[in-house]
C-alpha positions, 0 to 999 in steps of 0.5 A: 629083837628080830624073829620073823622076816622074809625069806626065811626057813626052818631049815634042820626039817627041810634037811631032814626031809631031803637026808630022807629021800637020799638015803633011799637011794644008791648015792654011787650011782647017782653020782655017776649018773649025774657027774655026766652032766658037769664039767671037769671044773665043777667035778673037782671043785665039788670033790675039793670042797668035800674032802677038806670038810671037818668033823672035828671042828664043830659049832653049838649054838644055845638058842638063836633067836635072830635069824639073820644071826643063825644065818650067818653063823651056819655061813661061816661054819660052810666058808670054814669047811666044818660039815655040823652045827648044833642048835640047841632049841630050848623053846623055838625052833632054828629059823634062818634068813636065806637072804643071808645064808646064800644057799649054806643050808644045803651043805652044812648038816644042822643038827638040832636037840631040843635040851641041853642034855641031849647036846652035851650027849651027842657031842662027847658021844662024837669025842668033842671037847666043849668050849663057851665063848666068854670076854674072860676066857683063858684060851686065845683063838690061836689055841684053838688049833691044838684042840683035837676035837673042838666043840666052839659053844656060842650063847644066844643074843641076849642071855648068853650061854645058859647055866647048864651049858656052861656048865658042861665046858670045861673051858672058856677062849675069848676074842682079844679087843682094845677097843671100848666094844666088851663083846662082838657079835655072835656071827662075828665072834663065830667066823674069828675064831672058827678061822683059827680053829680050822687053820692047818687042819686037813678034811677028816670026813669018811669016805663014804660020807663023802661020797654021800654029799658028792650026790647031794651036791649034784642033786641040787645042782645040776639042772633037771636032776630028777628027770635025768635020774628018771630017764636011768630008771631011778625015781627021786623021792619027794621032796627031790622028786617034786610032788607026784601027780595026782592019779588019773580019774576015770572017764565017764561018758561025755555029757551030750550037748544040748540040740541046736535051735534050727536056724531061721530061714533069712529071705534073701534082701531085695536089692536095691536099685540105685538113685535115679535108676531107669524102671522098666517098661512095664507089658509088652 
């Protein structure tokens, strides 16, 4: 089974490290800065966007192994507007194919939890009702709507959702087929259901948040952002900012160059008298 492939990252640390250098700042201003630099088109598109994000539609995934699989589930969770996904690590951490994810890493907060556990916490902490994707399940995609705040729990490739992560959802959806496939895959399965979980919701993401992603949005799209926040007097901080150079080395005096041999004195070539040339006469 695929784990190691080109182009690929880890991307809940490189979050973590981007979510770090924007906290440092006053997003507001980054924002006004920034937006100057775009036109009305993108501004709007970029504030549409956002305020139809979802908090109350989230996805938990119980170990992904493949990349190109947790590459296209984290895509789905960007096209469906939800804002959060949840990986449960177990052994190995979230590796995603960025060939497959087409930049959906930069909009989508992926939250990783190294047990079960902890996953269940955070998720009834935020109020979601845990759901496991099962050929068996009671509820169809279409009830999903109805679910207030829905936590959809898909299973790793090959095992499926754990004991303990089952244990914890009290209900299971499926996805009806009549074909002979008893099951899709797990991208697939995401993106159906995650379609009828989102339908006729509106965006529910704080303002402030909102605000939040506006920046992070024009941060890394607008080019040559760090310079034009530095020209504000507004330094962005690494990983934003790039690697700060290293500092100037003092100078010692220059080493002196050793002296020249003295050139050698060339005598001047005779010249040379043509072929057939009259010699003159010699005396008098």
């Amino acid at each position: 089974m695929r784990r190691s492939t080109p182009n690929c990252s880890f991307v809940a640390q490189e979050q973590r490290r981007l979510l770090a250098a924007l906290d440092s700042l006053d997003v507001a201003a980054v924002a006004r800065i920034l937006e100057e630099f775009v036109t009305d088109e993108r501004k709007a598109r970029l504030r549409g966007v956002i305020a139809a994000r979802l908090d109350a539609v989230t996805v938990a995934m119980d170990a992904p192994h493949d990349p190109h699989n947790g590459a296209a589930v984290l895509r789905s969770c960007d096209a469906f507007g939800l804002q959060r996904l949840h990986i449960i690590e177990r052994a190995e951490q979230f590796l995603v194919s960025n060939t497959v994810s087409r930049g959906s890493e930069r909009w989508v907060d992926v939250r990783t939890h190294a047990t079960t556990e902890a996953a269940v916490a955070a998720l009834r902490a935020s109020g979601h009702e845990l759901v496991a994707t099962r050929p068996d399940g009671a509820l169809t995609p279409r009830d999903l709507a109805g679910i207030p705040r829905l936590a959809l729990v898909l299973g790793n490739e090959r095992d499926g959702i754990r004991p303990d992560l089952a244990a914890a959802c009290a209900r299971a959806v499926r996805v009806p087929m009549r074909g002979f496939a008893e099951s899709l895959n797990v991208s697939v399965t995401a993106a159906i259901l995650l379609e009828q979980a989102t339908s006729g919701r509106p965006g529910d993401l704080p303002e402030p948040y909102q605000t939040s992603l506006y920046a992070r949005a024009l941060v890394l799209t607008v080019p040559h952002a760090a310079e034009i926040l530095a020209a504000r007097g507004m330094r962005l901080p690494p990983p934003l900012g790039g690697t700060p150079p290293p500092p100037p080395q003092p100078r010692g005096p220059k080493p002196r160059r050793p002296a020249a041999a003295p050139a050698r004195e060339e005598r001047p070539a005779r010249e040379e008298r043509g072929a057939g040339a009259p010699r003159e006469p010699e005396g008098g």
